[in-house]
Each structure stands twice: as C-alpha cells, then as structure tokens.
Phi, psi and omega in degrees: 000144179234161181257343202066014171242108182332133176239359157191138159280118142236213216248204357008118160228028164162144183228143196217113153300104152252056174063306164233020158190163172255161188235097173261151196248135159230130185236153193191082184299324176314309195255332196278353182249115184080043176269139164229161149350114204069357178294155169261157179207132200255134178241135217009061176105346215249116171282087201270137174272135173275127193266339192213134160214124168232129131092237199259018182222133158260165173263153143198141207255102175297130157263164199291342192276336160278327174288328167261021163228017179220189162260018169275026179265336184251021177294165186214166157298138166108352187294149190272116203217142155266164170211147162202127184283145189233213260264152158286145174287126225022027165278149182294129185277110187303322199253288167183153201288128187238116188248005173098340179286071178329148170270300212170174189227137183268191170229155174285115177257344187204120133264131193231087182336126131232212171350277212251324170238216186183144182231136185256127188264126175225131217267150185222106181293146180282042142245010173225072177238297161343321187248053193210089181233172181288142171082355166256182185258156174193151239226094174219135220029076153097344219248150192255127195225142174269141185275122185261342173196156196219127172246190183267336183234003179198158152225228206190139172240119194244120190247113188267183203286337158313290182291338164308313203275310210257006165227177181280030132353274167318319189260000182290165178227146168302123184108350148326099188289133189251137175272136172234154191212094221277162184297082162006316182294333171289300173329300189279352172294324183284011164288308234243312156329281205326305199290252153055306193290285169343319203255041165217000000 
C-alpha cells in the first residue's frame, strides 16, 4: 500500500522491448536504499516490482496489461517519474490509501497559473467519473490530490508550489497523459450497495 506522497523525481535510464513486456531501468536513490528484490516501488502511480538493484538504480519488468492500462508505455529514456516506496505499518498515512492500481489514464487539458498555486484541468474517462467528487481524493501518477471541482468528463486540481517543484506535475504539458487511480473506497462502497440491491 502506498500514500501518494511522492518521495522522489527520478529517471528512465533504459527501456527494454521484451516483446509482450518492457524491462525498465530506473534511478532513484531515494527508493532504492536498502531495496531488494521483490520489493515493490510505485513509478507514477503504478506498483512495479523490483527485478534488480545496483547503486541508485533498479529494473522492473512491465507486462503488456499495464503498458495499456497505463502511460508507462509512453516513457523514454530520460523521462522524469515520480516514486514511492510503500507505506510502512504504522507511519502516518500523509495522503490517502494508494493501492499502485491504475483505473485509467486522463489527459493534462489546462493549466492556470496563480500566485501562489496553479489548478490543473484534467480529462476523466467516464467509467471512473462515478467515483470522483469534490473535495475528495484521487491518485494522479502517484500523486495523492484533492479534488477542487469534479465534472462528468474532467476535474480540477489546485497544485502548491511544493508538488510543482518535486513531482512530474511540474514538468506536464497540456495533452500529456496521466495515470489515475480513484479512491478504493468508493469502489467498495458501490460494491457493497450493488450487493444490497441483489438481495432484496
């Protein structure tokens, strides 16, 4: 399980075709000290298994079902990733329960500077709109965010200067794709209605 609070921009430093998965190399000194094998690490949102570790950097081997239900298909060398390793069994949960399981992926459509922040517009496909309100949380690349307006096909995000500066936030362009990942909670409550419904 993870919080959504990023704990480094790292890197893509090699992409490996393997044909019905890719093999990505990453550095991230941060996540990477006292990392082993089988470890989990989440790169934008995504819970990646560690297959390697030398010095600051690991591998993990991507399956095609993640490269299409997610953007880490359109990483290169040199792309810019958030990580976070995840949560320890009683450290404070910073953000909100993060489980690494992409929903789906949005698109960046606007950013609008001000002062102090900047609120970011973001595209919401319409099976996960249901689980999206104002004032709740969602999970975009990794990052745990409060939802500032919540609409049927996008919502809005208000971004301090903090989350600009240390995730890939900072570095999106409009039309850029984003991983998202809706709050678990929502899910099992209509899970749990729906069955509610059945029985009666």
């Amino acid at each position: 399980m993870f919080t959504g609070i990023v704990e480094e921009l790292g890197e893509v430093t090699a992409v490996e075709n393997l044909g019905d998965a890719s093999r990505f190399r990453l550095r991230g000194p941060v996540v990477t000290d006292g990392a082993r094998h089988g470890d989990s690490i989440a790169v934008n949102g995504v819970c990646l298994t560690v297959v390697e570790h030398e010095g600051d950097e690991f591998t993990a081997d991507v399956m095609a079902e993640t490269l299409d239900r997610s953007s880490l298909g359109a990483l290169t060398v040199g792309s810019r990733v958030n990580l976070e390793r995840p949560t320890a069994v009683g450290a404070r949960l910073g953000g909100h329960i993060v489980q690494g399981h992409v929903d789906g992926t949005g698109e960046l459509l606007t950013r609008t500077p001000s002062d102090h922040w900047e609120i970011v517009k973001i595209s919401l496909p319409a099976h996960l709109a249901r689980y999206v309100v104002e004032k709740g949380s969602i999970t975009v690349d990794g990052i745990s965010l409060t939802v500032v307006e919540a609409g049927a096909d996008h919502f809005t995000v208000s971004l301090i200067p903090t989350t600009l500066a240390l995730t890939t936030l900072g570095l999106k362009k409009p039309g850029d794709p984003v991983n998202l990942e809706v709050d678990i909670i929502a899910k099992y409550v209509e899970r749990l209605l729906a069955g509610q419904g059945a029985t009666r």
